[in-house]
Structures are given as C-alpha cells and as structure tokens.
C-alpha distance (Angstrom), angle and dihedral (degrees) to the residues before:
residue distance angle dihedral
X1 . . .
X2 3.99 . .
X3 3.91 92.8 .
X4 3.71 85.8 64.2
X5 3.20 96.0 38.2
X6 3.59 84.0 57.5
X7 3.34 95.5 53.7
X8 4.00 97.8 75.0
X9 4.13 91.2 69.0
X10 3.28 110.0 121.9
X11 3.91 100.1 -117.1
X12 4.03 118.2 -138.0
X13 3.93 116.4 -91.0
X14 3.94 95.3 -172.7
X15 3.76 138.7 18.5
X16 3.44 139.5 88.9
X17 3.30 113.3 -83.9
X18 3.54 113.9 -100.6
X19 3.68 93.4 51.9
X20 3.59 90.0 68.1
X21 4.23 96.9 51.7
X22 3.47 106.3 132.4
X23 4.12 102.6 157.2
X24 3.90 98.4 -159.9
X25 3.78 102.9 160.2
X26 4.21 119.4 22.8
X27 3.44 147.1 45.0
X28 3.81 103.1 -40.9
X29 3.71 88.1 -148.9
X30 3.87 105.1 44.6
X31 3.89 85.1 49.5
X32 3.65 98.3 43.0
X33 2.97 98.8 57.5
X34 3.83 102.4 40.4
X35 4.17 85.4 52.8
X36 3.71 90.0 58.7
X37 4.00 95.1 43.8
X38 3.92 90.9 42.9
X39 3.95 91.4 53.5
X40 3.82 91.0 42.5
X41 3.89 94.2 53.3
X42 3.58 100.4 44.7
X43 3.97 88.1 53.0
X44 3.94 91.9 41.6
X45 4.18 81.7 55.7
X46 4.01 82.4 52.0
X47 4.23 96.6 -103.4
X48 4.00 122.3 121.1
X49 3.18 107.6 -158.7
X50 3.94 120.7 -148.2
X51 3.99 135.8 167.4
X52 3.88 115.7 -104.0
X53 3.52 141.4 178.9
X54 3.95 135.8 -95.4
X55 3.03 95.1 -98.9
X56 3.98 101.1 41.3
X57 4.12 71.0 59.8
X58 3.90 98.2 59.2
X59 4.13 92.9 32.4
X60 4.10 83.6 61.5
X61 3.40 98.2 45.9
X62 4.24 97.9 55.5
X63 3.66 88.1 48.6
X64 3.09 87.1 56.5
X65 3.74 107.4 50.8
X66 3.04 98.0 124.9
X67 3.84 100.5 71.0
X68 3.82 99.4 12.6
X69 4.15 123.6 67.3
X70 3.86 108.9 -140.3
X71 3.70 121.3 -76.2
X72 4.08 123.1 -83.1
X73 3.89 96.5 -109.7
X74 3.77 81.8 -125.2
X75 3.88 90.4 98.0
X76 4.09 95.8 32.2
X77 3.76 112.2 108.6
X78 3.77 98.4 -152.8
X79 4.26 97.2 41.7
X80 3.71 101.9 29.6
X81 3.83 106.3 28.8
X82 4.18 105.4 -129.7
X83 3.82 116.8 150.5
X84 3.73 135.6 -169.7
X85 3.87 88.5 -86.0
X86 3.82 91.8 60.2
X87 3.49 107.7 31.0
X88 4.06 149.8 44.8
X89 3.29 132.5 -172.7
X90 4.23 126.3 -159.4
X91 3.64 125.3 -158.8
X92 3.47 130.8 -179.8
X93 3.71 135.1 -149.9
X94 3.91 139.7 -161.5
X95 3.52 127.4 -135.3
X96 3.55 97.8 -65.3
X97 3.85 103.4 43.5
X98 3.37 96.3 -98.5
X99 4.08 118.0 144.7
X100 4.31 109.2 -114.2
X101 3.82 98.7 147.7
X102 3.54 145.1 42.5
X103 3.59 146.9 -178.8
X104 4.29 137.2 152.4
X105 3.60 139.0 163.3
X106 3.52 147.7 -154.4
X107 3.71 146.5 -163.3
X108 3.67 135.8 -135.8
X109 4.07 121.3 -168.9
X110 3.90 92.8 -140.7
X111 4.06 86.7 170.4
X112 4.04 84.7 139.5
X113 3.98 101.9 28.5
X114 3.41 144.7 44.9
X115 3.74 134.0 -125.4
X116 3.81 88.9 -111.3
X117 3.89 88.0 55.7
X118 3.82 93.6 44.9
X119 3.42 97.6 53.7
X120 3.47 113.6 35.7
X121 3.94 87.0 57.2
X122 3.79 80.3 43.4
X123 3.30 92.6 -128.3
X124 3.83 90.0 131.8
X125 4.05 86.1 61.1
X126 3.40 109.5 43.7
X127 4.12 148.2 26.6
X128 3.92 88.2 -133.1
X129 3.77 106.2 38.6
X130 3.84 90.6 168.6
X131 4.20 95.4 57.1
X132 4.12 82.2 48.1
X133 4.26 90.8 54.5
X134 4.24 86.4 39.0
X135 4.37 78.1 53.0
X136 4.00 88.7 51.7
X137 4.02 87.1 -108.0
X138 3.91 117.5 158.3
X139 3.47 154.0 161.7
X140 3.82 134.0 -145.2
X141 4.19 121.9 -174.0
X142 3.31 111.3 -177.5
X143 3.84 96.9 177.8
X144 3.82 112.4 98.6
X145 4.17 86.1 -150.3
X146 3.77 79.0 77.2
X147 4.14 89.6 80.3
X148 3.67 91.4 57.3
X149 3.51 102.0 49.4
X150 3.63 96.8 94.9
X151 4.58 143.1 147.5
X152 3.43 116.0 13.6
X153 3.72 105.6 21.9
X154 3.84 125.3 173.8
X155 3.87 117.8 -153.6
X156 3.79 110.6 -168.3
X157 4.09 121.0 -173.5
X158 3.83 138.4 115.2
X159 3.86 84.0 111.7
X160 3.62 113.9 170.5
X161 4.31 137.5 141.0
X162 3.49 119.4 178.3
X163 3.68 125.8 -104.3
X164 3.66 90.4 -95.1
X165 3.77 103.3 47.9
X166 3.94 88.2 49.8
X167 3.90 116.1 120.7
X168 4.02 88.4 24.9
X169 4.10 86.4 116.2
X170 4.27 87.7 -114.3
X171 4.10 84.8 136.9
X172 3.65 83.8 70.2
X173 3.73 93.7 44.0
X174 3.62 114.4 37.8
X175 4.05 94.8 43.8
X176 3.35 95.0 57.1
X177 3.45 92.0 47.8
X178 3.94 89.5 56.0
X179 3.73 95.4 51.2
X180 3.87 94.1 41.0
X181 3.79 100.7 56.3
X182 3.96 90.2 43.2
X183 3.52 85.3 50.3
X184 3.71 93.5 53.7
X185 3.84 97.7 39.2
X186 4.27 99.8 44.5
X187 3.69 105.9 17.7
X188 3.49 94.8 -121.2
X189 3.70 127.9 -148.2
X190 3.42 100.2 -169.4
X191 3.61 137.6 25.5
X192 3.82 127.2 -176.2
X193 3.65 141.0 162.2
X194 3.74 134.7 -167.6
X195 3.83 123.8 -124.7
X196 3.37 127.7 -179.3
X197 3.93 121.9 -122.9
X198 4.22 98.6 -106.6
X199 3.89 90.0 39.9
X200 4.09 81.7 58.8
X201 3.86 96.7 40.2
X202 3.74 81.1 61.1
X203 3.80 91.1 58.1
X204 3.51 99.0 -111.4
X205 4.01 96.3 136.8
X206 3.73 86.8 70.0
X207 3.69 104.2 49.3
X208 3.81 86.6 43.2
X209 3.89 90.9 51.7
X210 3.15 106.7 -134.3
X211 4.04 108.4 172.7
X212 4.22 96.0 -155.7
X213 3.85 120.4 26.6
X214 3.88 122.0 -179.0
X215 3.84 106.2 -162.9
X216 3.48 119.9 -138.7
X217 3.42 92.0 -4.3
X218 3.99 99.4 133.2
X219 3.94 130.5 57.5
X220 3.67 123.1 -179.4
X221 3.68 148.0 161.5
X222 3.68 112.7 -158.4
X223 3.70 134.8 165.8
X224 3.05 121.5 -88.3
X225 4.07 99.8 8.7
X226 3.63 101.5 53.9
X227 3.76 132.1 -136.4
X228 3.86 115.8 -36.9
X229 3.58 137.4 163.8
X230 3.52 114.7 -135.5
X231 4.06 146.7 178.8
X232 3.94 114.6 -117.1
X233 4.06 107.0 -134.3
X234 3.64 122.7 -170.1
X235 3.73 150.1 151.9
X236 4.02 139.1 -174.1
X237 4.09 120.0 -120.6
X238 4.03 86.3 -93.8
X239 3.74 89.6 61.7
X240 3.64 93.7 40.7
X241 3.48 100.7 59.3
X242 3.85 89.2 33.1
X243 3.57 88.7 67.1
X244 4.15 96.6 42.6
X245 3.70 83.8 54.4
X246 3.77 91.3 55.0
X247 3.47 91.1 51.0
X248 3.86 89.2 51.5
X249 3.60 100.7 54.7
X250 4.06 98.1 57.5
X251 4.14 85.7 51.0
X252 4.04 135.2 70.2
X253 3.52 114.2 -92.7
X254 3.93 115.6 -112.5
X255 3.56 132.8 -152.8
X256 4.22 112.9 -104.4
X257 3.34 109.7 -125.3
X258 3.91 118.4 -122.9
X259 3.78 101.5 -117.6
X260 3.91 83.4 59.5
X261 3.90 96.9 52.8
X262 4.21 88.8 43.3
X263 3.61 88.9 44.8
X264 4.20 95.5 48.7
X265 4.13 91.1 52.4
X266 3.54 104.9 47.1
C-alpha cells in the first residue's frame, strides 16, 4: 500500500515550516497556498512556527504545568511508542524564542481495526497496553462512528498556546496546519482529534474546524493525564480540503513558491 509505504519517511524534527513543504497527496494549489497563508498569519500574530522533536514536545509541556495538563501518552516516545516515521510535532515561538504554541500529529495504519478496537484495548495510547490495564488505565467510546473510522487514520492533539497568545485566532491556524501536512504526507483517510467537554463549551470545535463532532463520546483514564471526558472530532480528506478551501476564498491569493510545485510532482 503506498500510504504505508509512506509511512517509513523520516518526518522533519526542526525547521521552519515552509522548508519542510513537500505536497505528496492533494491539490497542489489548494494546499499551496493555504501553507503560505497559514505560516504568514501565525507570524503576523507574532508566532514562528518550526518542527521539533518529541521530546522538545514533553520538555514544553512540564514547564508549563501550570496552564497545560500532561501530555496524552499518544505522542510520548517511551509510554506510547510514536517515532519520527509516524509522528510530527510543531511548536511555535514569539519574538524571543520562547515556546507559546503547540501542535503534532500522528498516524496509525488501522487497515485491519478500527478506532473503537484500538482504543478501548488502548492500543491506540500506549506501546504496552497490558502494563496500562495492570495501572487501572481505560478507555470507553460510546459513539458507534467509532467502528467506521478505519486505515489510514490521523490523530492530531497536544494543543496548547500560552495564556498570552490566547484569543489571537491560532486554533484556526495551527490545526489546520496539523491535519493539512498529514494529509499531504500519508494520504489520510481519517483524521480525528479529542476535545474535552469545557474546551468545547468554549467553542473551540468551531474555530478548530472540525466537520463531525460526537460530544461526550470518549472517557478515559490514562497515565499520566488522568481521567477526562472528551468529544471525538473528525473529518474525511473531502472535508479536509473542503474546509482549507473555505479558508482560501475569504483571503488574498499568494504566489506558491517553486520548491513547493517541484516538491508536489516528483
């Protein structure tokens, strides 16, 4: 299958962003142009925004406790079991290099499983799902959507902007950004996010853009997060690009740069 063959490319772990545009799958166009305007805005709203590592990840989120629960294991090496084939994480920075935003995603080849399988055996969260159950970890999905969501699915989290940068409109940026450039590197069939229930009330889900939301839908206690109920989000490539498109028509059209259109027809 090319997605999974796709799947053993080493993905970037620094960078700025639009060094790193390669625009394998998709409208070379559409996504273009929405890289370009999605790097653009986040700086205009004073963020760079640059690839990191895993652990860049998990160093920003405990100095950050204070504002910031701990990490889904989903994107911890150690706990969880991502690598730089299946995974990316973006951070941004303000003017003085200091971390105020975060994003990263990863895929799963669910060819022969479904998200509801995955992570109710909590496979989906961590390398050893049977030490997790032994901790009194567990997952509940109470949607039945979750049997349909299925191959090459796309979970995108580790959301987080410092007090400061809140209310800039980087939910509608960075997101998008996440689901786009997994989009263009695995093909993805799927991609879904978890937000939980007050994060929703606050109207996140619609700056975020999330096509589909089941509220309430997922329950889980995992190590070292906690228990949280949260609302399963998630869209199909038509949807994705649907919405990138709509963000596209209401801003000024830039030009592509080269490297992009080289990149997108090799």
């Amino acid at each position: 299958m090319a997605g999974c063959q796709s799947m053993q490319e080493l993905l970037p772990k620094s960078g700025r962003l639009p060094a790193h545009l390669k625009i394998k799958y998709g409208p070379v166009g559409l996504l273009g142009r929405f890289f370009l305007w999605a790097d653009t805005a986040a700086r205009d709203r004073g963020v760079t925004l640059s690839f990191a590592s895993f652990q860049d990840l998990i160093e920003a989120n405990k100095a950050n406790s204070d504002s910031w629960r701990p990490l889904v294991p989903v994107f911890d090496e150690a706990l969880g079991g991502i690598t730089p084939e299946t995974g990316f994480v973006l951070i941004g920075r303000d003017r003085g290099g200091r971390v105020v935003a975060t994003q990263a995603a990863r895929i799963y080849d669910w060819s022969e499983t479904t998200l509801m399988d995955e992570a109710v055996s909590l496979r989906m969260f961590y390398a050893d799902p049977d030490a997790a159950f032994a901790r009194g970890d567990r997952c509940e999905i109470t949607t039945p959507v979750a049997r349909k969501i299925t191959g090459r699915v796309v979970f995108s989290g580790a959301v987080w902007y410092r007090r400061d940068f809140r209310g800039k409109d980087l939910a509608t940026i960075l997101p998008r950004i996440s689901r786009a450039y997994a989009f263009t590197r695995w093909n993805s069939d799927f991609t879904i996010g978890m937000m939980a229930d007050a994060v929703i009330a606050g109207g996140m889900a619609e700056r975020v853009g999330y096509t589909k939301l089941e509220p309430s839908s997922v329950e889980f206690v995992v190590w070292p997060l906690g228990e949280m109920r949260c609302a399963l989000g998630w869209m199909q490539p038509d949807e994705l690009l649907s919405d990138l498109a709509a963000i596209m028509d209401r801003v000024p059209v830039p030009v592509i740069g080269p490297r992009i259109a080289e990149d997108a027809n090799r």
